[in-house]
C-alpha positions in Angstrom: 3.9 8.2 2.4 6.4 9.3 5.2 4.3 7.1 7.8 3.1 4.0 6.0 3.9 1.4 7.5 6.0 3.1 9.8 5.8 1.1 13.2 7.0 -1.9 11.0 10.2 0.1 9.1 11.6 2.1 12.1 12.7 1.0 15.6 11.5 2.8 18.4 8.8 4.2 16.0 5.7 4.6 18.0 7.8 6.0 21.1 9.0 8.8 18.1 5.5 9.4 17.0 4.3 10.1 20.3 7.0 12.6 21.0 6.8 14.6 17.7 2.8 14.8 18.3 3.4 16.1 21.9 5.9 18.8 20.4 3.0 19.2 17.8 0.3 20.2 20.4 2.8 22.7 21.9 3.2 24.5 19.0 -0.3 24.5 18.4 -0.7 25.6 22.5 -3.5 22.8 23.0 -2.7 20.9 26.4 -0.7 17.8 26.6 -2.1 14.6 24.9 -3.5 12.8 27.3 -4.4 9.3 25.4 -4.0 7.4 22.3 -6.7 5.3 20.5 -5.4 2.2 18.6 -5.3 -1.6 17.9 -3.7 -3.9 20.2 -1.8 -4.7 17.8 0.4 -1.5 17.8 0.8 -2.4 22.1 2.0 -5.8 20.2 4.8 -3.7 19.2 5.6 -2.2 22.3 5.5 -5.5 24.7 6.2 -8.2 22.8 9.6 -7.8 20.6 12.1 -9.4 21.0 13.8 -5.8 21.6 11.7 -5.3 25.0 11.4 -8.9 26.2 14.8 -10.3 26.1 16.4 -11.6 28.8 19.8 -10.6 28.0 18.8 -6.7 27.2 16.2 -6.5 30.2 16.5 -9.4 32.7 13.8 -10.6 34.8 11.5 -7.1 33.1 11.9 -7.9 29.6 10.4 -11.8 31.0 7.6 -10.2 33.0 7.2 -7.8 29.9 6.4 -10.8 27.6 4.3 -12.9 29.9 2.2 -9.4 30.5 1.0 -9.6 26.6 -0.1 -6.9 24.4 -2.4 -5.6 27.3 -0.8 -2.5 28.8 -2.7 0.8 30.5 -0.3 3.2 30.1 2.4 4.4 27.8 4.8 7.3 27.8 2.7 9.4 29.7 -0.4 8.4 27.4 -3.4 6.0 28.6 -3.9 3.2 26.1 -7.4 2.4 24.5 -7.9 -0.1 22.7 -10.3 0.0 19.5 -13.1 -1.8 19.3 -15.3 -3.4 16.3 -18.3 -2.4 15.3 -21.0 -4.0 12.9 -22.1 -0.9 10.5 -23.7 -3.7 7.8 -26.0 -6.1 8.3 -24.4 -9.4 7.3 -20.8 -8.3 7.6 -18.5 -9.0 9.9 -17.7 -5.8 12.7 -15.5 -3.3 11.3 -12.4 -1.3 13.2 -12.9 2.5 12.0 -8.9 2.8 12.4 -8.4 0.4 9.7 -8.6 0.4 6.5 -7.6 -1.1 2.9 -5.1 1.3 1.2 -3.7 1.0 -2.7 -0.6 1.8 -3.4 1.9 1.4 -6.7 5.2 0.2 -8.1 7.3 0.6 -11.3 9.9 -2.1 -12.3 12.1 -1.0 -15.2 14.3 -3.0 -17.5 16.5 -0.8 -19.8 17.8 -1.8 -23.0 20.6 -4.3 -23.5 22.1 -6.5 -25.9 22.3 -9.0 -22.8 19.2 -8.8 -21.5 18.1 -12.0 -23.5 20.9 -14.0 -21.4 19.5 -12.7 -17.6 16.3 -13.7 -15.4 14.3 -10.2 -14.0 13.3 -11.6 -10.5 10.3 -9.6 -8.4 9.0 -10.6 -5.3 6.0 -12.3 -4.5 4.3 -11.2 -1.4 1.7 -14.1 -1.7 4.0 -16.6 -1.5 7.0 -14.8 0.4 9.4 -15.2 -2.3 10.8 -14.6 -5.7 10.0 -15.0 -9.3 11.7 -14.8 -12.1 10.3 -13.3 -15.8 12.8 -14.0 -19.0 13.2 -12.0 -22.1 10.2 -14.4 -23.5 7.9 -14.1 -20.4 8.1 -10.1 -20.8 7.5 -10.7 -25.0 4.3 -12.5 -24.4 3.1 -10.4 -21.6 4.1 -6.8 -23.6 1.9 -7.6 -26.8 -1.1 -5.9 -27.3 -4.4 -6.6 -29.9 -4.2 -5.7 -33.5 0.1 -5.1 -33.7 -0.5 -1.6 -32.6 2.8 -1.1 -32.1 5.4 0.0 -34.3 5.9 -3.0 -37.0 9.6 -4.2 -35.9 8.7 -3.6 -32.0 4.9 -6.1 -32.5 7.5 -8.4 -34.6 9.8 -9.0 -31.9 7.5 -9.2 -29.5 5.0 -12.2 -31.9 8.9 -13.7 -31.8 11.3 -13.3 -29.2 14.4 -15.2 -30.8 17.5 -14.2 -30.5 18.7 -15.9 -33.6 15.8 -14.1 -35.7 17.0 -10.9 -34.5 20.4 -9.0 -34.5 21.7 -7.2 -31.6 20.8 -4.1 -32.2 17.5 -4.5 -32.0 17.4 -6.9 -29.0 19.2 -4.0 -27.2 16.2 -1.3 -28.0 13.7 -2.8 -26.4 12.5 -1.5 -22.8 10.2 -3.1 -20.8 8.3 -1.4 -18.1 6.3 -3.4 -15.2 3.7 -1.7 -13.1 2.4 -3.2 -10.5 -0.9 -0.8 -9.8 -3.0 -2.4 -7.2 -0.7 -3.3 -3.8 -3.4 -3.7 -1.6 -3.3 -3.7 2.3 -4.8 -2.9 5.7 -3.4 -0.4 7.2 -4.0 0.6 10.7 -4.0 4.0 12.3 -4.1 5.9 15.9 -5.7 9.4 17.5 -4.0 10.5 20.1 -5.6 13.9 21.7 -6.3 15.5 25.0 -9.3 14.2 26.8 -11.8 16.4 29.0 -14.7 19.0 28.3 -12.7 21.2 26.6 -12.3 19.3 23.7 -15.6 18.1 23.5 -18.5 15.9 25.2 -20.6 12.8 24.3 -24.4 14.6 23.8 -27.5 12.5 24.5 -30.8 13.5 22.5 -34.3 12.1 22.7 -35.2 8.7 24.3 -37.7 6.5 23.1 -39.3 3.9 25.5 -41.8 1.2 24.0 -44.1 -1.4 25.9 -45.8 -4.5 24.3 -47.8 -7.0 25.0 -48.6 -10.4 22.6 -52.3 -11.3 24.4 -52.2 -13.9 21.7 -49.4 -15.7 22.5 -48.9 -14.6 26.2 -46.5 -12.2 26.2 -45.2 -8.9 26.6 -41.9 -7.2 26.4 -40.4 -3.9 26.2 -37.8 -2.1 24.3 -35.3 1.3 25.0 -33.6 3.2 22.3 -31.3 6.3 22.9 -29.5 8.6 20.6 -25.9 9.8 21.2 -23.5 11.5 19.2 -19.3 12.1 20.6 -18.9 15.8 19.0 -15.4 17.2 18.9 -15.4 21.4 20.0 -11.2 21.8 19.5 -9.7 19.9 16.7 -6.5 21.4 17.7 -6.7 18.9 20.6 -6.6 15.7 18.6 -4.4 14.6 15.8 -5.0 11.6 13.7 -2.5 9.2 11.9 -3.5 7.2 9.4 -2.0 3.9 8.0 1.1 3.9 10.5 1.2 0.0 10.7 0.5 -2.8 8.1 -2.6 -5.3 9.2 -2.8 -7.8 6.3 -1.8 -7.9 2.9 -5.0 -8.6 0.1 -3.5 -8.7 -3.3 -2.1 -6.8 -6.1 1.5 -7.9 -5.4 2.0 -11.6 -6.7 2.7 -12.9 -10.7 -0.4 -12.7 -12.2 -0.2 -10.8 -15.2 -3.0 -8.5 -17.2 -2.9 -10.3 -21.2 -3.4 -7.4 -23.1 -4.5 -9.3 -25.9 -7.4 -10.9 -24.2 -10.4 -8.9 -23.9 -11.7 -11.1 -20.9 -8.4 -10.3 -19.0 -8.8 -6.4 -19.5 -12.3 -6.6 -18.5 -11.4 -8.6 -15.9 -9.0 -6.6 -14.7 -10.8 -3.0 -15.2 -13.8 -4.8 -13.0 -11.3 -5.9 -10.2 -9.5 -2.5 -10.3 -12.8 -0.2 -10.1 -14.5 -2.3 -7.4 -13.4 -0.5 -4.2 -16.0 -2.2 -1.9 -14.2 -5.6 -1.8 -10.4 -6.5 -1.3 -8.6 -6.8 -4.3 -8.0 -10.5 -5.8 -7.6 -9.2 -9.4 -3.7 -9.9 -11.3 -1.2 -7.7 -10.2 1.3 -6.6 -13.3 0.8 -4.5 -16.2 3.5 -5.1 -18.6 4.7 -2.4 -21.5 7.2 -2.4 -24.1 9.1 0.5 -25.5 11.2 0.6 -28.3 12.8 4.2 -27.9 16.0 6.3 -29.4 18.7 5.9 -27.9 19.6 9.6 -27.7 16.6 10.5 -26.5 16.8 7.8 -24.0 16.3 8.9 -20.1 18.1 6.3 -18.2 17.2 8.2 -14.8 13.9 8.2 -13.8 12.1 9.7 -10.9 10.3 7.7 -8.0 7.4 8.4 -8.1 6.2 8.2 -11.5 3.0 8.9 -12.9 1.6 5.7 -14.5 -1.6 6.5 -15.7 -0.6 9.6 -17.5 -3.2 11.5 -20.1 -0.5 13.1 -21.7 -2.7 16.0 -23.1 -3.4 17.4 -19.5 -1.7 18.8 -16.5 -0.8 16.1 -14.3 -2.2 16.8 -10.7 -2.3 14.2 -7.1 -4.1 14.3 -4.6 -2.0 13.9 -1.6 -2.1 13.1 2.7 -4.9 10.4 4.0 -7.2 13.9 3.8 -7.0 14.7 0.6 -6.4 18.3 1.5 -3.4 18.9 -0.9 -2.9 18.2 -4.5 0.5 18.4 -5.5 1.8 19.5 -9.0 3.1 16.2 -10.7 5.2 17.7 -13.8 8.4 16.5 -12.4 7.2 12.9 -12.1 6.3 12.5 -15.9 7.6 10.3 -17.9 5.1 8.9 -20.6 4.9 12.4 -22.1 8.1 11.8 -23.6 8.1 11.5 -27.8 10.0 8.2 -27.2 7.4 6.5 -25.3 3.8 8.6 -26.8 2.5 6.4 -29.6 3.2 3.1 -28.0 2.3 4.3 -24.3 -1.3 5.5 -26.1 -1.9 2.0 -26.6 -1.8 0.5 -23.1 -3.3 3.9 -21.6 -6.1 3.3 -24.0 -6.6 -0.7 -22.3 -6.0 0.8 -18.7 -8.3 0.9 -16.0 -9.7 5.0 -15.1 -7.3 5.4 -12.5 -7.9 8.9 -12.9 -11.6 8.1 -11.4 -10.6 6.1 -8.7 -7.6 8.7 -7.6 -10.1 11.6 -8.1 -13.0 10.6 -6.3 -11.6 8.8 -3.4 -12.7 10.0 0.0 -10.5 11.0 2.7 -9.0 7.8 5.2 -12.6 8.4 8.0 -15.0 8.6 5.6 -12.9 5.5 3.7 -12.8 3.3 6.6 -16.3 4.4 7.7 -17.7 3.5 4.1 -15.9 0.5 4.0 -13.8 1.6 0.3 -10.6 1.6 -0.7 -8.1 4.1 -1.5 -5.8 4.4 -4.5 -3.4 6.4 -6.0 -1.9 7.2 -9.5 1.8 7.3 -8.5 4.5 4.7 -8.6 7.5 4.3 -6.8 10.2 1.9 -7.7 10.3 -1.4 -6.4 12.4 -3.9 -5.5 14.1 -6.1 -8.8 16.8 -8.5 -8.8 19.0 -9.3 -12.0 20.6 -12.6 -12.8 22.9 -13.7 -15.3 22.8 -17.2 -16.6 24.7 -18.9 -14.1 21.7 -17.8 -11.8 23.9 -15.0 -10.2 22.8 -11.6 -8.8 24.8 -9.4 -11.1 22.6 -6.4 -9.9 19.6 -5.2 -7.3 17.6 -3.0 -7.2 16.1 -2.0 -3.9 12.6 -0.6 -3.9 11.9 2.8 -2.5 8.4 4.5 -1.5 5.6 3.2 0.3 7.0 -0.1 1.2 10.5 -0.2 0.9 13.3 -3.0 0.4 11.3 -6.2 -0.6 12.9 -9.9 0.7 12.3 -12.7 1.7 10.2 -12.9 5.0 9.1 -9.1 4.8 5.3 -11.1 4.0 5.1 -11.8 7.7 6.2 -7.7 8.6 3.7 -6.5 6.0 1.1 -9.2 7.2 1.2 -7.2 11.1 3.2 -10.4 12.1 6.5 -9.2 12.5 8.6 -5.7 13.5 11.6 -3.7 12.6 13.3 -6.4 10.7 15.7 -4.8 8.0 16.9 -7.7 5.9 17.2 -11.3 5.6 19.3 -12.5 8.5 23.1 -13.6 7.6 25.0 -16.5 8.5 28.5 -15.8 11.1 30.8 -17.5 11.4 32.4 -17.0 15.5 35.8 -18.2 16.1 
């Protein structure tokens, strides 16, 4: 998670990745890197921002700098080559191996209060580049789940969210949580590694040479075929990051809702959720509503969570763009709770397997090679505004994790558009 999207969040990021892999080969006494693979889009970056082109910062360079384009040979010591495309499917369109779709998920909560049926929840909608806003009835309707599983007085409330049919106390136990599981965007990555023999060498096997000839039709032709494979000898002399800058954004963040209550929604949204081949399209939130004791209450979470949480086993994650560690997720529980078991049960039980899809992902080359998706099973908090009803921000809540502060025209970063912009600009006023 520390380098998604990291060209995008940080200024000066690729120039810092560059130097922290060079002080990597040197502790792992390989030679110098000596060039760096990636998308011209990350050379983007480095050329054409308004950082390195303006006049004012640069002079006549940062012009020159901007007329040059994207196209440069050379950078911090490292020679640039770009990526190229290749077509591994008939039918399909050429593929860059350094890209490739990536999953990721986000937790909104909304605690109990005896005000909450007075204030508009507002998340962002990276479709659209801009806000929405969910009242206490939106989250009612979305919460309710087939057959009033729920505890009686929670299903009631939810079948009729009126404030005047209910006192305050029980308007002010209800906690709704929002999951938004299926974020979905390209991501690109970048090798950068030593060149020469020692690191390995591009082997040439068996040629095959054919000759035709079409007496029939008058004609004759010939065709060449020759096998190659690149085989790395020293690993040690190439390092590969994964998922450093966004591409394009697919789906999975927007207000499309899963209706519990509809069995052509769950289905619908099981399908979407479990078909890694194709970019996600499917809705986007997964609402859930709690009704739990106040003393037992815990108004801190962690971030990340687990959200797909089989309570009766240990909870484990597999972690990195390798898959090579699984971390011990215990702390991030929060469905195990007594407060949250019977009702949680419910939605777990209408849930897509994320489980499966976590479990049996393959690492980020054989992903991008195969053309599939990777997901995960944690959440992080994400962004959430609170309004009262004279349409004030009375509170918000910045998101955290794999994407960070959500605002308006953060689509446009996140789409490979845009770079190192924090916020949404403010108006000053000069004297």
């Amino acid at each position: 998670m520390d380098l998604f999207g990291f060209l995008q969040k940080n200024q000066n990021a690729l120039d810092i990745l560059i130097e922290e892999v060079k002080y990597r080969f040197k502790q792992w006494m390989a030679p110098s890197p000596s060039f760096m693979l990636t998308n011209c889009k990350l050379t983007f970056a480095l050329q054409m921002t308004p950082e390195r082109t303006s006049y004012v910062l640069h002079g006549p360079d940062g012009v020159k700098r901007l007329k040059q384009g994207p196209e440069i040979s050379s950078y911090r010591g490292l020679n640039i080559i770009h990526t190229r495309s290749f077509r591994l499917e008939t039918g399909q369109s050429a593929r860059d191996l350094l890209r490739r779709r990536v999953r990721v998920a986000e937790y909104y909560r909304i605690l109990p209060s005896v005000t909450n049926f007075n204030k508009q929840f507002e998340l962002y909608n990276e479709g659209r580049d801009g806000w929405f806003s969910l009242s206490m009835a939106d989250l009612c309707k979305m919460a309710r789940v087939p057959g009033g599983g729920l505890t009686a007085r929670l299903q009631r409330f939810l079948d009729t969210p009126n404030q005047a049919t209910f006192d305050a106390q029980i308007i002010g136990q209800i906690e709704f949580v929002i999951v938004r599981p299926n974020i979905e965007h390209n991501m690109l990555g970048v090798i950068i590694g030593s060149g020469g023999g020692d690191t390995g060498n591009t082997l040439w096997g068996q040629t095959e040479l054919a000759v035709y000839d079409d007496s029939m039709h008058g004609v004759w032709g010939m065709s060449y075929k020759y096998h190659s494979r690149a085989i790395v000898y020293e690993c040690k002399n190439l390092i590969r990051l994964w998922d450093i800058a966004y591409d394009s954004y697919n789906g999975g963040k927007d207000d499309k809702w899963v209706n519990w209550e509809d069995d052509d929604s769950v289905n619908k949204f099981k399908e979407d959720t479990m078909d890694v081949t194709q970019p996600y399209r499917g809705d986007s939130m997964m609402v859930m509503a709690f009704r739990p004791d106040a003393n037992e209450l815990n108004r801190n979470w962690p971030s990340p969570i687990v959200f797909y949480d089989d309570i009766n086993q240990p909870a484990r994650a597999l972690v990195g763009a390798d898959n090579t560690e699984k971390l011990d997720c215990e702390q991030f529980r929060v469905f195990d709770a007594v407060v949250y078991g019977p009702a949680y049960q419910i939605y777990y039980n209408l849930m897509p397997n994320f489980h499966e899809l976590h479990y049996t992902r393959k690492d980020a080359g054989n992903s991008a090679h195969e053309n599939e998706t990777t997901s995960d099973v944690l959440a992080f908090e994400g962004s959430m505004r609170i309004k009262n009803e004279a349409g004030q921000i009375i509170r918000e809540i910045e998101g955290s994790g794999h994407h960070g502060k959500d605002f308006t025209g953060v689509a446009s970063v996140r789409a490979g558009k845009g770079y190192k912009i924090t916020g949404v600009p403010q108006a000053i006023r000069q004297a």
